[in-house]
C-alpha positions in Angstrom: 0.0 0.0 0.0 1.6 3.2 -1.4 2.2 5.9 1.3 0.6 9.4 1.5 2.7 12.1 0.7 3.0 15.2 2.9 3.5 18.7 1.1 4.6 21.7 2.6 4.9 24.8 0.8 7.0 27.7 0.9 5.7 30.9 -0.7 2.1 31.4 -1.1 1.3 33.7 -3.8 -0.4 32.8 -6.6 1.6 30.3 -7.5 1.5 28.2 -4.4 -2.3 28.5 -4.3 -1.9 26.7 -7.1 0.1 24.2 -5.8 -2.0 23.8 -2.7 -5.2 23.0 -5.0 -3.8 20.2 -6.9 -2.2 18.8 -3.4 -5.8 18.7 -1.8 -7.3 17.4 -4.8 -4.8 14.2 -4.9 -6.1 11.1 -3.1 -2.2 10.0 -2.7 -1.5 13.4 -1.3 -1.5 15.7 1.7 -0.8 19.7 2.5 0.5 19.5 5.9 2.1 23.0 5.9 2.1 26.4 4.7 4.9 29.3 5.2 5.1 32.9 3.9 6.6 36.3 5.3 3.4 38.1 4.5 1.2 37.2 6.8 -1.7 38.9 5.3 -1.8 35.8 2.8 -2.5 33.5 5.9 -6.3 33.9 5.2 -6.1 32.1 2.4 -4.5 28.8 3.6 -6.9 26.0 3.6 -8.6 25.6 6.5 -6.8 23.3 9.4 -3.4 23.8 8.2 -0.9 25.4 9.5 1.0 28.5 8.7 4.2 29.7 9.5 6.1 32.9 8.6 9.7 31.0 9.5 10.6 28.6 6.9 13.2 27.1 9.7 10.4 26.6 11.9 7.9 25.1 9.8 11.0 22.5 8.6 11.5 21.9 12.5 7.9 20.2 12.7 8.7 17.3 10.8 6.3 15.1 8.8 6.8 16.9 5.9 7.9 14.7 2.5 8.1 17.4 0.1 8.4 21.3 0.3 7.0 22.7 -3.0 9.4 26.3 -3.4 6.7 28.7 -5.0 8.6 31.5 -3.8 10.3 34.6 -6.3 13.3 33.3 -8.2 15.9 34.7 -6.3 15.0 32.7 -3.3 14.8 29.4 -4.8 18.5 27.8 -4.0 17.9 29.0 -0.3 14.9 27.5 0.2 15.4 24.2 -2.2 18.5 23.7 -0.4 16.6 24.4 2.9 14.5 21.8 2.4 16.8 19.2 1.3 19.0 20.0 4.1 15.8 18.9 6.5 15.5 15.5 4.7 12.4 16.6 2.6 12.2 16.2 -1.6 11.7 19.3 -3.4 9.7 20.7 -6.1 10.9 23.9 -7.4 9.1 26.4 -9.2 10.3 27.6 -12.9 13.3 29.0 -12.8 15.0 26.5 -11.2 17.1 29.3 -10.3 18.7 32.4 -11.5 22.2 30.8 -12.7 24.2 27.7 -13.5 26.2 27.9 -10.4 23.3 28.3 -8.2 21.3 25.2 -9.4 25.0 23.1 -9.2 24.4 24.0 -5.7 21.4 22.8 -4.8 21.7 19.7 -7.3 24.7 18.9 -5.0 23.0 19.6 -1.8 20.1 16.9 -3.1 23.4 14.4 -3.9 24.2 15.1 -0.2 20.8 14.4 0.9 19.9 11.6 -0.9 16.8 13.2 -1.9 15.4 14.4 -5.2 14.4 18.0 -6.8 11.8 17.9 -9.2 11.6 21.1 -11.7 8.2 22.2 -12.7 8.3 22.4 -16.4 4.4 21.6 -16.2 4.4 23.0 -20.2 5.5 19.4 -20.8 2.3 17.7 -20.1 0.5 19.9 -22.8 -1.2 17.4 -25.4 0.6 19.1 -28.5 3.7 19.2 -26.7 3.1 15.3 -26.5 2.5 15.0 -29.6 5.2 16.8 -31.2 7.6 15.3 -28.6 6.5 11.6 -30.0 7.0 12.2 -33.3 10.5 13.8 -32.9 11.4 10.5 -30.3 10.3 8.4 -33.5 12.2 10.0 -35.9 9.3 10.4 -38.0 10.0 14.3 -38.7 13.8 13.4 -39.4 16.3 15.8 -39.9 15.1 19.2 -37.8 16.1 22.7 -40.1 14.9 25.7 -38.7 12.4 26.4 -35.9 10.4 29.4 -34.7 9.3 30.5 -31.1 6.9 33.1 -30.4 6.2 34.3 -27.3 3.9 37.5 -27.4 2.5 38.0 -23.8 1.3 41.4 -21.8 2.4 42.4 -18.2 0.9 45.7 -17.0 1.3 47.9 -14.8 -0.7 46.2 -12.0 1.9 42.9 -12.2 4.6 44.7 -11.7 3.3 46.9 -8.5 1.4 43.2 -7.3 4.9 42.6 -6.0 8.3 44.0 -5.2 10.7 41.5 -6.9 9.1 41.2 -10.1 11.0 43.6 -12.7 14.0 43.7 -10.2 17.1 42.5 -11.9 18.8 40.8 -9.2 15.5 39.1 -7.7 13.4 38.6 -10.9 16.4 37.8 -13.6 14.5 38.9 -16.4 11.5 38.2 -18.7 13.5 34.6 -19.9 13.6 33.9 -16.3 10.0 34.6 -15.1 7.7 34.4 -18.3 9.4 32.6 -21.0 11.6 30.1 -19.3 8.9 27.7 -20.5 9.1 28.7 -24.3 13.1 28.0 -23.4 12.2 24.7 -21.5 10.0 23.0 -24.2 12.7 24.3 -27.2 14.8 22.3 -25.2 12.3 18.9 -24.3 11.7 18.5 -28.4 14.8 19.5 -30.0 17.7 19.5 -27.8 20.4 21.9 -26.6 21.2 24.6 -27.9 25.3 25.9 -28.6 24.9 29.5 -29.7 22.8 32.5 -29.2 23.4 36.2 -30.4 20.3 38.5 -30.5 19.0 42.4 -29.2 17.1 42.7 -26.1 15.2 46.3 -25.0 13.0 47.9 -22.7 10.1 49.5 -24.7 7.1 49.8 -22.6 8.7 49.5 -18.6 11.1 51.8 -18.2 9.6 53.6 -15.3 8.6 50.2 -13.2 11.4 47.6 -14.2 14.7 46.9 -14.5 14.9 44.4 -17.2 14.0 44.0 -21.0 10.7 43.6 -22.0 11.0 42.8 -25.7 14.2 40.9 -27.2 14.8 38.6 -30.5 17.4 36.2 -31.2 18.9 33.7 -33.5 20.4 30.9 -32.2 22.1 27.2 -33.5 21.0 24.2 -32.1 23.2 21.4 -31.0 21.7 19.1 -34.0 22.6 22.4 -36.2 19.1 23.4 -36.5 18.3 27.3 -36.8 16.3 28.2 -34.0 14.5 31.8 -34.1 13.3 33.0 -30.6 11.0 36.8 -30.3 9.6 37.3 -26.8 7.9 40.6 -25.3 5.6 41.9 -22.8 4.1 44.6 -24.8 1.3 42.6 -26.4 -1.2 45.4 -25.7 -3.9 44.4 -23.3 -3.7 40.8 -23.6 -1.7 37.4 -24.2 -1.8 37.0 -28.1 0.8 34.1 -28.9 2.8 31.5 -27.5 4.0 29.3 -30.5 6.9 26.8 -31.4 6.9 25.6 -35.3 9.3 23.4 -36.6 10.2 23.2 -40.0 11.9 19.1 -40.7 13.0 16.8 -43.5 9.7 15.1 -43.1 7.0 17.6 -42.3 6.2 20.9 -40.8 3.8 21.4 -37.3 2.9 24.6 -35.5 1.9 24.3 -31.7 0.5 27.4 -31.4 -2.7 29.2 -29.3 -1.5 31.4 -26.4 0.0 28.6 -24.2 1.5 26.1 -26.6 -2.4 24.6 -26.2 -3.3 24.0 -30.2 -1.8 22.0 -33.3 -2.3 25.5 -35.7 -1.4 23.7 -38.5 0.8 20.3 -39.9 2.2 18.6 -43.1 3.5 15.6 -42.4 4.9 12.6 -44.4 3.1 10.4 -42.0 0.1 10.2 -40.4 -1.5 13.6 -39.5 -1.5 14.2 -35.4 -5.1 14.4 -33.8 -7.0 17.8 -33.7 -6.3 20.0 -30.7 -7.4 22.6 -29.5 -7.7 23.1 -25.4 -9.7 26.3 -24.3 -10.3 27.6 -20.4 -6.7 25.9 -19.3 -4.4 28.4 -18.7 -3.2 29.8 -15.3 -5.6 32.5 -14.7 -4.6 34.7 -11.6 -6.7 37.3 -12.3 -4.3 40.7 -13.1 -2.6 38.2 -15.4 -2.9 34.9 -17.5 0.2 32.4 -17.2 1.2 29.1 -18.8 -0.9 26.2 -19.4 -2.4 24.8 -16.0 -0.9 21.3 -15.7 0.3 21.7 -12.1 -2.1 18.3 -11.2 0.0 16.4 -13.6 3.4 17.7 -11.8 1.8 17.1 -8.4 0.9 13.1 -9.6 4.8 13.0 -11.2 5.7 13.5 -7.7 3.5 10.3 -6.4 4.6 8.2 -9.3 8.1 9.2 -8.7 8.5 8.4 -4.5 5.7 5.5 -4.9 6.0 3.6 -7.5 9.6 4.3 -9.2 8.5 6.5 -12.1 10.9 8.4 -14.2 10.7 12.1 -13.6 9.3 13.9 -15.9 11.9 17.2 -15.7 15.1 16.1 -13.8 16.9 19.3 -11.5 19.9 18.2 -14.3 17.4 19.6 -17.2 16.3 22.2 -14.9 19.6 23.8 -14.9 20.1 23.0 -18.4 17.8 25.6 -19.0 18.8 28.0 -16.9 22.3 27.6 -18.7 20.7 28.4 -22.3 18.9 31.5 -20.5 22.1 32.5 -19.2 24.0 32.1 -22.6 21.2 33.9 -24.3 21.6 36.8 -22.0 25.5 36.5 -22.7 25.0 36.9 -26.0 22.3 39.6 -26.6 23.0 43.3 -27.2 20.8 45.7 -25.3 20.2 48.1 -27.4 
């Protein structure tokens, strides 16, 4: 008989709301725990569980599995490694962290530990992504050539002033840390690495509320020598128009496409054609803002399969910090013009 798991969670923003529904709707789960500085957030903890404002003292209580780290990206090596250090798995919210040398760190504290970081990469799980991703494993697009990612999101005013580390450069990273480390992630999950990046990066539209870009382009090479075209912004006005990733191959051409990688927009294939899809209503809605797609209930049941029944993970703290590598070597190589 498989064991219930106990979830603790650190941060409770949007985010790890989030995290805390999926928990509570898992038969082979529990949310023990929740912990946050802001105390004003403590009305919104489930009723009958705890709340802290100490991390150290919530990881005192014990009988606690996992700590899920929703909190901003800056903290995430602190608390990962915080929770590892107290003999608890971790699941750590995209970024994994904000640099190569900071995930090495806490993918060496979990080697210590003997316990396991899981990076959510919930974009994954999105039935075109699974698609796409079976085809490539099956060779049956061959040879990738060139492929496109679109990322045309808006983030107003009101997300910035929501709170205080978003938009700062030392705490937020940057808009291929916080909003597009997906588009970055799933780039990666189909079609590999990637070995060179040169593009422009500006800051059209948030000058007077952020410290990083909020538009940027590049071009970059893949490690299978693919061109790989990557445009990203905040200034979609009003609204989320676009999030998109088409792939031009020896044996066919697919879009994934909709606002958050949720559609198959169009396909020629050599092969069979890939089932219609089209997903409406599941994206993270948080009210001020719209987010990725919402597949946090599939990350949460990764955990379970993983520490129950011997699973393979579906994103490994190894690919985690792969992406924060490419994010950091995109950064390296774009002029800010």
């Amino acid at each position: 008989m498989n064991n219930i798991i106990r979830f603790a969670i650190v941060g409770f923003g949007n985010i790890g709301r989030r995290h805390a529904e999926h928990i509570q709707h898992n038969a082979a789960t529990s949310l023990v725990a929740v912990c946050d500085t802001n105390i004003a957030v403590a009305d919104r903890v489930p009723e009958g569980i705890p709340f802290y404002t100490a991390l150290e003292t919530m990881l005192q209580q014990g009988d606690i599995d996992v700590l899920c780290v929703c909190t901003p990206n800056f903290l995430h090596e602190q608390h990962t490694i915080a929770g590892l250090h107290a003999g608890m798995h971790t699941v750590v919210e995209k970024p994994m962290a904000l640099s190569v040398a900071e995930c090495d760190r806490m993918i060496a504290a979990a080697e210590t530990t003997g316990k396991t970081i899981f990076a959510v990469k919930q974009n994954r799980y999105n039935p075109p992504v699974q698609e796409v991703k079976k085809l490539m494993a099956d060779n049956k697009l061959g040879k990738i050539f060139m492929m496109q990612v679109n990322c045309f999101w808006n983030r107003g005013d009101a997300y910035y002033s929501e709170s205080e580390w978003r938009g700062k450069k030392m705490k937020d990273g940057g808009c291929l840390f916080t909003q597009f480390s997906h588009f970055v992630d799933i780039l990666y999950y189909l079609n590999g690495t990637i070995q060179q990046a040169e593009g422009l990066i500006h800051n059209y539209a948030h000058q007077h509320n952020t410290e990083v870009e909020d538009a940027g382009s590049f071009v970059m090479r893949a490690a299978n020598d693919a061109i790989v075209n990557f445009n990203f912004t905040t200034c979609a006005y009003q609204k989320n128009m676009e999030g998109s990733i088409t792939l031009f191959a020896e044996k066919g051409t697919v879009k994934i496409g909709g606002q958050y990688l949720n559609t198959i927009e169009y396909q020629q294939l050599e092969g069979a054609a890939l089932p219609e899809i089209n997903i409406s209503a599941k994206n993270n809605d948080y009210g001020l803002y719209q987010g990725s797609m919402s597949n946090h209930d599939k990350m949460i049941q990764n955990v379970v399969d993983v520490l129950n029944n011997r699973q393979p993970i579906m994103t490994t703290a190894e690919e985690g910090r792969e992406v924060v590598r490419i994010i950091e070597q995109m950064y390296a190589g774009a002029a800010n013009k």
